[in-house]
Structures are given as structure tokens and as C-alpha cells.
C-alpha positions, 0 to 999 in steps of 0.5 A, a space after each residue: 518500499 520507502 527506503 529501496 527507492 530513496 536508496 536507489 534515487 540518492 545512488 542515481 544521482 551520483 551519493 554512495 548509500 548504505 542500506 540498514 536492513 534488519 532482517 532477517 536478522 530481526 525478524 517481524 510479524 509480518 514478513 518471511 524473508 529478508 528481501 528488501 521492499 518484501 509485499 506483506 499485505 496485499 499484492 497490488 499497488 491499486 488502480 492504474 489509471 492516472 487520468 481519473 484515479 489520484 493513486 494511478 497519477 501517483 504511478 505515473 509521476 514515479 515512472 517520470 522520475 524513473 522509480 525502481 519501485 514502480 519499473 520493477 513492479 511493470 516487470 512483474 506485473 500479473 493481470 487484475 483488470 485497471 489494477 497493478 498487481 505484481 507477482 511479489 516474490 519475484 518483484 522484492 527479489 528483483 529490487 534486491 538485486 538491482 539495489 545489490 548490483 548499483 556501484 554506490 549502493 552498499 546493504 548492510 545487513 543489521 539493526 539500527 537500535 539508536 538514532 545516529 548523531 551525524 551524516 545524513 539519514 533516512 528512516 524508512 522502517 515503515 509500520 513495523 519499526 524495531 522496538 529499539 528505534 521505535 523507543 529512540 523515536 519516541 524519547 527524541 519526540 518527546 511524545 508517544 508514537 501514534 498507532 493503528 492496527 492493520 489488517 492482512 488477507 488470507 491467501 488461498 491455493 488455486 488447485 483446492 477452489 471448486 471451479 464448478 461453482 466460481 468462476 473468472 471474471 473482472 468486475 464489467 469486463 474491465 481490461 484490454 485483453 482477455 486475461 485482464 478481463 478474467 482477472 478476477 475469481 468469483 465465488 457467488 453467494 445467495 441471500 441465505 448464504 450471506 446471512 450464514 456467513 455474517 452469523 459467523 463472521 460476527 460470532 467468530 473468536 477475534 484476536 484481543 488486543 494487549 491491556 492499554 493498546 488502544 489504536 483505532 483501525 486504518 478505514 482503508 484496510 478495516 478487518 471484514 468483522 469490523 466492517 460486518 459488525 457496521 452493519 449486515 449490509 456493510 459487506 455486500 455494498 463493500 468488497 463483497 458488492 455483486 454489481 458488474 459480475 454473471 455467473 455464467 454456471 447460473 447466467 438468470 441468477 443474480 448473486 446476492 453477494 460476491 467473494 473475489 480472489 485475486 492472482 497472487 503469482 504469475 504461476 497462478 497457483 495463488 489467490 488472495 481473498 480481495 479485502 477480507 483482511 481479518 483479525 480473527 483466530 486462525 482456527 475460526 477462519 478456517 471454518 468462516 471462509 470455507 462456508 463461501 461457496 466454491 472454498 469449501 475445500 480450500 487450502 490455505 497458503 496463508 491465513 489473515 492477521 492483524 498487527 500493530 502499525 506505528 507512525 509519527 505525528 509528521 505534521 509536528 515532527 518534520 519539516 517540508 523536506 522530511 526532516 525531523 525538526 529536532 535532528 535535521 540530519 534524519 529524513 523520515 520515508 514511508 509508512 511511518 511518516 503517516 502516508 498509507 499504502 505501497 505506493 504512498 510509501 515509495 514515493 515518500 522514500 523517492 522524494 526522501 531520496 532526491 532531497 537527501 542527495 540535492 542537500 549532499 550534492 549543494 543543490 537547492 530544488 524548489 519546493 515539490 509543487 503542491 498541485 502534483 500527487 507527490 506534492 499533495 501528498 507531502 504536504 497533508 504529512 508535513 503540515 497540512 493535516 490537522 495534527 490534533 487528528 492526524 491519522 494515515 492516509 492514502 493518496 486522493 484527490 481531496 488532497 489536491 487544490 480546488 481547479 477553478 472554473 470546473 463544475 460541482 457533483 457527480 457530474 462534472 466529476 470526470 472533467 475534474 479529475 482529470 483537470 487535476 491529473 494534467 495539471 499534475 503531471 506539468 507541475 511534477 515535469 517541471 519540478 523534475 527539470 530542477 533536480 538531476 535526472 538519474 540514470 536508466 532503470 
């Protein structure tokens, strides 16, 4: 995700980029081709709200900016109520295409084992970095990277879920349309039943880690036996809360618990299980998830796992233009630099690439305000953060700067989320007059 976007804002601003793809080459856990910006865990770049949701401002000031990223996920959008989920096939085709098809983009197709000595650069590996350049990465440091295990989802075929017991529904009807508003498919649970399921959720055979690994979890994408193991009622006030939702087979009886699968694909024909990431073993996942109601003949497209995810310690390493302190000619975009999620990663890769360019072109933008998402973000990896504790993070609006003069609690949450987004989107409108605009999407 960071390194299509950084290519693809460089090239609009008139730089010749070259794009260093390993795969599929060098192949990696998690991914199955060798399309750029390839969708490994989930498929929905989150809430689309930019008056009331930090990540959904987010979306917004990477649309201002033109962003491939997030153009190409409009075009493949699939319904998910208030989220943006995205037919990922399709999407990370379409990005590598339109980056193939760009006059000043050229791909090539190979591992970049050694950090490079001249030009400029931008290292947007994300979690899964080469063992080669991880090392180089880490003997430049002089310090051993950070880590964190990630979890990601089973994916389930439609056609095998027993339609007589789940049912389509988003969570209070939410969405304009009525596909938006049947985005979601539900399996109910009753309170025995969800009893079972935690039994064997916790019972289950896990994943091991290797001697001497020894990275903690991000928290927003916990396993589902991490969070069960929190305690019973973890699940059922988490991604298995039954607020929001009727069953219309049994319309007087409220569910104890709830298991939603969103649409993987336009067809329709796949479904994620929403936050049942998971590391435990392909042969007891099987067994657990066929015990929820309505899967007890599921197929599976594909089964959870968990691996290995690294990062820097950016708030040492770079400084507020992304560049590495030691080697000012390396950028670093994306996962690896701390910030977490799809859309955090891209719009690292966007800012990468417009100051990569801007320095290469002689141009001197002011500095991205921090009172934008982009800003807020950019500053928690740059400096912001405490570097002792430093741990990945998604956009929210606890990064912003306080708005003076708005009202505390609950309360006067609405008024001050979107105080921040309009203050945001002036900040980030004005950055971008300073910096030149690329070319149409």
C-alpha cells in the first residue's frame, strides 16, 4: 500500500520512479501473488465517516490528494455499511496496472537485500520485510528491530453457510441503500452455545512461537483466544456483540452472541469472519468455527494464522520528513515505520512520496500540519511518541491537539470530533496548495 502510493505521487509530480517488488520471486507468509498493494488480512480499509471517525478523515484527505490507493478502492468498493471494503483481487490488480500503465513508473521485479548507498529512496516493505534487509535494517540502527504478532481472518464460501439459521444484516440497519443495509451476514448464538464455543475456543491447540521471540500482540488485531482468554465476556462486548441486530428466523429472541461475516468479493461468494483473527491450528479451527450456528458445514477459502510483523523504532530513527537520520537519503513508509492498518500505511507511502519528490524537484513545502490526520499521524511515528514504549498505531483522535473551547465526556463527543475533522480538512487543504498537485487519477 505505502510504496504504490509513494510511487504513484512521486511519478504525478513529474520524478521517474522505479518500483522494487520481491515477489513473487521471494515469496511471504502471507501473501498469494505478486500484485502490488496485495490485501493480506482483512478487506476493508474501515469506517468511512470523515465527520466523526479519525480513519474516515483519513480517507478523505487522500482523496484530496488524489491517492491511487484510495481512488482505486472507490472502484471496487463491495457493500459493508459505514465501512469501505473493497473487492481485493480486483483492487490490487487495478493498482498494478495503473502504476504499469504510468510514463514515469517503471517495476522491477526483485529483492533489495542491502540498504542502497545514493539516490533517493523509499523503504515501504511493510511487516513482512525480507530477512536480508530486515538485517541491513537493523545493523544500520544499531538496534534490534521491534515486533508484533498479527493476526488474520478465516474466509468462509458462502454457498457452504446454512442460510436457514444466519441471516443479512448490518449492525441498526446502517447504510443508505438496502444492499448497504444487508451488508453484513449473521450467525446467532444462544448463551449455552456461547459457552461451548469459549470451552473450545481456549481449549483449542495454538500456534508456538520460536524460542526467544517474544513480541507482544497489536491490540487492534488481538487473536479471538487472546481476547477470550481476557475474560468469557471479552467476545460477546467485542466482535461478537449482539446489539443492533433481529433474527428475523426467531424475531422474540434476542441472541446471546453474535458471529458477522462480512463480503469478501463482488461476486459474493466469500465472506470473512469480522475479527476472528486467530493463531490457533488449521485442524482445530475447523472443529471451533463449525460449532457456530449456520457453519456447521462450512468450507473454507482460507484459514486464520498469525505471523510475524516488524517495525522501527521511528520516533529515534527519522526525522519529520521520514528520513532516516543516519542515511538522509532512505525514506521509510508504511507499516514499518509504526503506524498500523491499510490506510495509516498508505498515507505514510503518500506523504513519503510527495517529500521525496518536493526535495528532488528543489521544492521546500512547509511542514504537514499537525492538526490534519496525515499530520497527526506523522507526527506520533516521528517523534511524538514515547520511544521507550513505542508500539504501532492506528489513526485516532487522541492523536489530534485538544480544540479549545469545546465541552468534555460523552457528551459533547459529537461537537468535538467534528471540530477536529473541519479543522483538519482547512489544515490539509492548505498544506496541499504548497505542494504540486499531480495529475488525474
Amino acid at each position: 500500500m505505502a510504496g504504490s502510493e509513494a510511487a504513484w505521487q512521486a511519478a504525478n509530480m513529474g520524478v521517474p520512479v522505479v518500483i522494487h517488488e520481491m515477489r513473487p520471486k521471494v515469496e511471504t507468509f502471507a501473501h498469494r501473488t505478486g500484485d502490488l498493494a496485495e490485501m493480506v488480512c482483512s478487506n476493508s480499509f474501515r469506517s468511512d465517516d470523515d465527520e466523526q471517525n479519525a480513519v474516515g478523515l483519513l480517507h478523505w484527505e487522500m482523496r484530496a490528494a488524489n491517492g491511487l490507493i484510495m481512488h482505486t478502492a472507490d472502484k471496487h468498493r463491495l457493500p459493508a455499511g459505514g465501512a469501505l471494503a473493497v473487492d481485493r483481487d480486483p483492487f490490487a490488480q487495478d493498482v498494478t496496472q495503473t502504476l504499469r500503465n504510468h510514463p514515469n513508473v517503471t517495476i522491477d521485479y526483485g529483492e533489495i537485500s542491502d540498504l542502497p548507498t545514493d539516490g533517493h529512496w523509499i523503504i515501504a516493505t511493510g511487516p513482512l520485510t525480507s530477512e536480508g534487509l530486515g538485517q541491513a535494517i537493523a545493523k544500520e540502527t544499531g538496534k534490534e528491530a521491534l515486533a508484533f504478532f498479527d493476526a488474520i481472518a478465516p474466509i468462509v464460501y458462502y454457498d457452504s453457510i446454512d442460510m436457514s439459521k444466519a441471516w443479512m444484516q448490518s449492525r441498526y440497519d446502517k447504510g443508505d441503500t438496502e444492499e448497504e443495509r444487508t451488508a453484513y451476514l449473521n450467525c446467532p448464538m444462544d448463551r449455552d452455545q456461547y459457552e461451548a464455543f469459549i470451552d473450545a475456543l481456549l481449549a483449542a491447540e495454538k500456534t508456538e512461537f520460536h524460542e526467544g521471540e517474544t513480541a507482544g500482540y497489536f491490540d487492534g488485531c488481538l487473536p479471538i483466544e487472546v481476547m477470550a482468554e481476557r475474560g468469557r465476556e471479552t467476545l460477546r462486548h467485542g466482535p461478537m456483540k449482539p446489539v443492533g441486530l433481529t433474527n428475523p428466523h426467531q424475531p422474540d429472541v434476542k441472541p446471546w452472541a453474535v458471529v458477522q461475516l462480512r463480503r469478501d468479493n463482488a461476486l459474493g461468494t466469500l465472506f470473512n469472519i469480522v475479527g476472528f483473527q486467530t493463531k490457533m491450528k488449521y485442524g482445530a479451527q475447523t472443529s471451533v468455527f463449525k460449532m457456530i450456528p449456520g457453519l456447521e458445514n462450512a468450507s473454507f477459502a482460507r484459514l486464520g494464522g498469525i505471523h510475524r510483523n516488524t517495525f522501527i523504532n521511528s520516533p529515534t530513527l527519522l526525522d519529520d520528513q521520514m528520513r532516516l537520520h543516519s542515511r538522509p537519503h532512505i525514506r521509510f513508509a508504511g507499516q514499518i515505520t509504526g503506524v498500523e492498518g491499510y490506510v495509516e500505511s498508505a498515507a505514510m507511502g503518500l506523504l513519503a512520496g510527495r517529500m521525496a519528490a518536493a526535495e528532488i524537484l528543489g521544492q521546500t513545502p512547509p511542514p504537514v500540519p499537525q492538526d490534519s490526520a496525515m499530520g497527526a499521524l506523522i507526527h506520533h511515528i516521528t517523534g511524538g511518541a514515547e520511544a521507550k514504549t513505542f508500539q504501532p498505531m492506528n489513526v485516532n483522535f487522541g492523536l489530534f491537539r485538544p480544540v479549545e473551547g469545546l465541552k468534555g465526556g460523552r457528551r459533547g463527543r459529537k461537537d468535538r470530533y467534528k471540530a477536529y475533522t473541519d479543522r483538519a480538512k482547512a489544515a490539509w487543504t492548505d498544506w496541499l496548495g504548497h505542494v504540486k498537485a499531480p495529475e488525474t487519477a
